[in-house]
VMD Tcl script that draws the C-alpha trace (Angstrom):
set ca {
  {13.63 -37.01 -1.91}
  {16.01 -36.89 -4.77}
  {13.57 -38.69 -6.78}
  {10.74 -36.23 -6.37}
  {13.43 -32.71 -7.11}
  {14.57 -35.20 -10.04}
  {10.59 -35.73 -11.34}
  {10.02 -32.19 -10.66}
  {13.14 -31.07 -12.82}
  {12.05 -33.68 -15.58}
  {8.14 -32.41 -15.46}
  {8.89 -28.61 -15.03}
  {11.58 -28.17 -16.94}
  {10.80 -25.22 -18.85}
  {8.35 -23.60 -16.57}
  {11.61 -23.16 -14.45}
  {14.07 -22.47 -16.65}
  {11.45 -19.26 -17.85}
  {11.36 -18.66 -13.85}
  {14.98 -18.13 -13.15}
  {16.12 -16.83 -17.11}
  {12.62 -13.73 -15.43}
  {14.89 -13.38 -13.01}
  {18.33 -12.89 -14.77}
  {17.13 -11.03 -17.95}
  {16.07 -7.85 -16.21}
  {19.88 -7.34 -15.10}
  {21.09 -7.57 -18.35}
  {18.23 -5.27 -19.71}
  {18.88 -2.65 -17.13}
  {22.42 -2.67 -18.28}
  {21.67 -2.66 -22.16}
  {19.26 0.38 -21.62}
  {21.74 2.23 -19.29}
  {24.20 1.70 -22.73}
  {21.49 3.09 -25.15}
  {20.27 6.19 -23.40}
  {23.93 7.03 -22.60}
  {24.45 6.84 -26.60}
  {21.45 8.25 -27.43}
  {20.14 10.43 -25.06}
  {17.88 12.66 -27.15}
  {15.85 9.09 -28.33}
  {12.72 9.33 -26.82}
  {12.73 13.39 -27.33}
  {9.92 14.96 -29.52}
  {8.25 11.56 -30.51}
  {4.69 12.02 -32.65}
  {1.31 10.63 -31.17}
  {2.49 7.59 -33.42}
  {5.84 6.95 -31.91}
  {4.63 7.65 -28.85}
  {1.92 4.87 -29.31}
  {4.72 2.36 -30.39}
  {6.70 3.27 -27.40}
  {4.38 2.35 -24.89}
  {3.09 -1.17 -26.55}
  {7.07 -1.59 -27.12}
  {7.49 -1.37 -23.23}
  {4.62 -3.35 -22.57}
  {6.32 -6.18 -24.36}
  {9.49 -5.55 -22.97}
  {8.39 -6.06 -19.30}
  {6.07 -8.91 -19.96}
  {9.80 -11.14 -20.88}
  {11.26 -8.94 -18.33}
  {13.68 -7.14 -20.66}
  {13.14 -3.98 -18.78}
  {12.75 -3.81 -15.06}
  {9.24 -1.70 -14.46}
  {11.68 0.68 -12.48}
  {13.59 1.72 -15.32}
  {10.04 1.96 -17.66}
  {8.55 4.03 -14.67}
  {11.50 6.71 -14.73}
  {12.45 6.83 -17.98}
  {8.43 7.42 -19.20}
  {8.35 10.29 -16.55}
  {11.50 12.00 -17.19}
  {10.48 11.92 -20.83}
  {6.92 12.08 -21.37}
  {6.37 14.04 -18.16}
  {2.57 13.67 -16.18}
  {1.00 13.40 -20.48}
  {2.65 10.03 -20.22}
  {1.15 8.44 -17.05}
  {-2.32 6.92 -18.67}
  {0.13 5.44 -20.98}
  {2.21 3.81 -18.71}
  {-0.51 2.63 -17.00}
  {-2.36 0.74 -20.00}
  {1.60 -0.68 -20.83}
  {1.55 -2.17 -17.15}
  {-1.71 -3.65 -17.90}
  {-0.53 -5.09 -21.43}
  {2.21 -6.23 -19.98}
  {0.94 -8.33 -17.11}
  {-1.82 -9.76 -19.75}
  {0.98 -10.59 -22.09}
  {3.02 -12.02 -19.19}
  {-0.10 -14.17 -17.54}
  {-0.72 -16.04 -20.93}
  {2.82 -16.74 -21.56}
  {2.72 -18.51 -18.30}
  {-0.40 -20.70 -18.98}
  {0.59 -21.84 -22.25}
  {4.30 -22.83 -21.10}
  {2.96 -24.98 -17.90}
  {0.04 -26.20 -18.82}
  {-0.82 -26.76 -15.31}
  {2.26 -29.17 -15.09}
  {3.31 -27.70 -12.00}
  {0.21 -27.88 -10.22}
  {-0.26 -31.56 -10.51}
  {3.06 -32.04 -9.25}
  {1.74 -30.76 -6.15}
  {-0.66 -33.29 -6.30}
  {2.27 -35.60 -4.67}
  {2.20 -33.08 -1.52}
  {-1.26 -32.35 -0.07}
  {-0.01 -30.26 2.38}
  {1.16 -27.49 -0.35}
  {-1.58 -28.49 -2.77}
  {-4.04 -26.88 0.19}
  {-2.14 -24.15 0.91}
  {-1.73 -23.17 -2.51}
  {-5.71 -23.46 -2.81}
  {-5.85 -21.36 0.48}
  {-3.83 -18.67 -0.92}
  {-6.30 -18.89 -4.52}
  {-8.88 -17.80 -2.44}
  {-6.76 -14.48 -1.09}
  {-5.39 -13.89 -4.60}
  {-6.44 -10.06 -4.66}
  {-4.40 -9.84 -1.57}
  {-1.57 -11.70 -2.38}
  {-1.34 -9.90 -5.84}
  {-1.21 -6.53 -4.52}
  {1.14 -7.37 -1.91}
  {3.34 -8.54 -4.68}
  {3.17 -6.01 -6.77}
  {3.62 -3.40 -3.91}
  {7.19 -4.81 -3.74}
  {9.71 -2.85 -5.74}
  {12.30 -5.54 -5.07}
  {10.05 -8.61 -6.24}
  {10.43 -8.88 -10.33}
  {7.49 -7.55 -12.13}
  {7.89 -10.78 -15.13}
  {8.64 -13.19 -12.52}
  {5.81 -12.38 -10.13}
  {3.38 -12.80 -13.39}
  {4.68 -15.78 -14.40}
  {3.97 -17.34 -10.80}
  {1.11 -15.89 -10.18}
  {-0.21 -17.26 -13.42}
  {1.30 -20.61 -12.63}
  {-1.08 -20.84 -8.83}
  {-4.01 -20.36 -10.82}
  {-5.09 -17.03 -10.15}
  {-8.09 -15.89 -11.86}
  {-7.50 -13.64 -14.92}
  {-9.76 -10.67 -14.39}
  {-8.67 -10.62 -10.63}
  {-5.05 -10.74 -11.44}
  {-4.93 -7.74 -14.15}
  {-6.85 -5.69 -11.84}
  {-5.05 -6.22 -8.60}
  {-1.75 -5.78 -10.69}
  {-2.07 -2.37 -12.05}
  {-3.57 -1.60 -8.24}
  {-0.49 -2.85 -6.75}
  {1.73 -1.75 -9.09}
  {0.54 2.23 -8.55}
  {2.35 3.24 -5.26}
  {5.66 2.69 -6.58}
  {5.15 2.96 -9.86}
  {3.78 6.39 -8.86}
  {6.88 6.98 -6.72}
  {9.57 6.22 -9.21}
  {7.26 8.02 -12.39}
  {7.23 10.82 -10.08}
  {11.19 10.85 -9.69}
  {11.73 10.85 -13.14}
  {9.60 14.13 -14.02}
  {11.74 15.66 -11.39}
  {15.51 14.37 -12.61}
  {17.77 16.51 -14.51}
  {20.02 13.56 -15.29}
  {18.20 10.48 -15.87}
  {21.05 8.73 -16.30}
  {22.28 8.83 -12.65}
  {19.00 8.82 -11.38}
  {18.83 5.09 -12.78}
  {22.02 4.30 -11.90}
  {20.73 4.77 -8.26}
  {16.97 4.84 -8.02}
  {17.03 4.99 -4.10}
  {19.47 8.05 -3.79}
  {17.77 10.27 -1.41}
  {16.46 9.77 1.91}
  {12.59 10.42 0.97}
  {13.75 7.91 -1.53}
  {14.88 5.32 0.57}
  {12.19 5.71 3.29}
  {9.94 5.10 0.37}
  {11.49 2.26 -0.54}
  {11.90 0.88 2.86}
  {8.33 1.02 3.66}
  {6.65 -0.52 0.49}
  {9.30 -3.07 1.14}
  {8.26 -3.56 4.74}
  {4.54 -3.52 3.84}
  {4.91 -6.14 1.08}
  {7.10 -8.25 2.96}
  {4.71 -7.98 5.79}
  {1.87 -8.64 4.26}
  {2.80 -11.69 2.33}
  {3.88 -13.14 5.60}
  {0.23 -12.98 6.98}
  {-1.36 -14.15 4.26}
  {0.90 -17.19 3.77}
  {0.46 -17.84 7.36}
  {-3.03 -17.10 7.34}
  {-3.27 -19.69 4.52}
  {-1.18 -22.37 6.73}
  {-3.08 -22.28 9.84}
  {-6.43 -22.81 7.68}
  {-5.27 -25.87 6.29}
  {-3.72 -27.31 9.81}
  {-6.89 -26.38 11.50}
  {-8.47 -28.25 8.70}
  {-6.14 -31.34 8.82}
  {-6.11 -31.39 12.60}
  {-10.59 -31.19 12.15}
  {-10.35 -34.08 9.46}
  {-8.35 -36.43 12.06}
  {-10.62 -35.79 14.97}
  {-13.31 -36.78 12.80}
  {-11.98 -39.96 12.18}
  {-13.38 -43.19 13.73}
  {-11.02 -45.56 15.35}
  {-12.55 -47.76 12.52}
  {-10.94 -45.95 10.18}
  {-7.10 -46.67 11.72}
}
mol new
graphics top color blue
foreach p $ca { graphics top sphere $p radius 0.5 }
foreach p [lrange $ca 0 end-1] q [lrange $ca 1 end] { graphics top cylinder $p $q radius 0.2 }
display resetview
């Protein structure tokens, strides 16, 4: 056992050091853009077509390497930009998952996948679950709580296909994005508002529920994808001749 964590360590070095620096990074981003509205609060006010062009393939970037939690970009876009903005937040979630989905591919190589070559098992079950990717990308992206950079990096990383993955993202991504754009065209202090997304009961019930319905969701189509495989194992041995043992 400590030889296989030790190879997988060795072989996937980087593609999980990039998984848990996805995971760290948006904390500190949240806190540098907390600093920089609070110093600048007027920043993003009365921006030409230009600006407001560079904004959104700024933010794009910025949540593909997780430097800004989709949250924040979802708030801070409405309270600013108002409804006008939406389209463009949209087209900077798609960006950014494209951005995010190549990065992936060129940093593993499929190095993690052949690993799983070593455990059949998993190897199946992750081919189960490439045959429900629409479902198990919007699930994930449904999920306010699961990182938006991380997510795309690990998607990426099981193989889904491309074309399937942008579009299922930007579909998953709506209901909350919706939600939290939403919030921000009605805040008249953005800064508390992201200080404490959730404040609110409508706002927590919200929450709650995309939670529950991701959470849920993901649990039947992992165990969906289990049960195929044992059924499939359990067929395979039955099939066997005694020859065979």
């Amino acid at each position: 056992m400590f030889r296989l964590l030790r190879e997988l360590f060795q072989k996937n070095f980087s593609t999980l050091l990039t998984m848990f620096l996805l995971v760290a990074v948006p904390l500190l981003g949240s806190a540098s853009l907390l600093t920089l509205l609070y110093e600048k609060q007027d920043l993003l006010e009365r921006l030409s077509a230009g600006q407001a062009v560079l904004y959104f393939v700024v933010i794009a970037f910025t949540m593909a390497f997780a430097l800004t939690p989709t949250t924040f970009v979802a708030i801070v876009t409405g309270y600013y930009f108002g409804w006008a903005g939406l389209p463009g937040m949209v087209l900077a979630y798609a960006l950014a998952a494209a951005i995010g989905y190549e990065l992936a591919k060129r940093l593993d190589h499929g190095k993690l996948r052949h690993f799983l070559h070593l455990f059949p098992k998993a190897e199946a079950v992750l081919g189960e679950l490439q045959n429900q990717s629409w479902q198990l990308i919007l699930l994930t992206r449904l999920s306010p709580v699961l990182p938006f950079a991380l997510m795309t990096f690990v998607l990426a990383i099981v193989g889904v296909p491309r074309k399937r993955f942008l579009a299922a993202s930007v579909l998953g991504m709506l209901p909350r994005s919706l939600f939290f754009y939403w919030l921000g065209t009605k805040a008249s202090d953005v800064l508390a508002l992201l200080k404490d997304p959730d404040q609110g009961t409508l706002s927590k019930l919200v929450l709650l529920g995309l939670v529950a319905a991701s959470l849920f969701g993901l649990y039947f189509v992992f165990n969906r994808a289990l049960q195929r495989v044992l059924r499939q194992g359990s067929a395979g041995n039955e099939q066997k001749s005694p020859a065979d043992y």
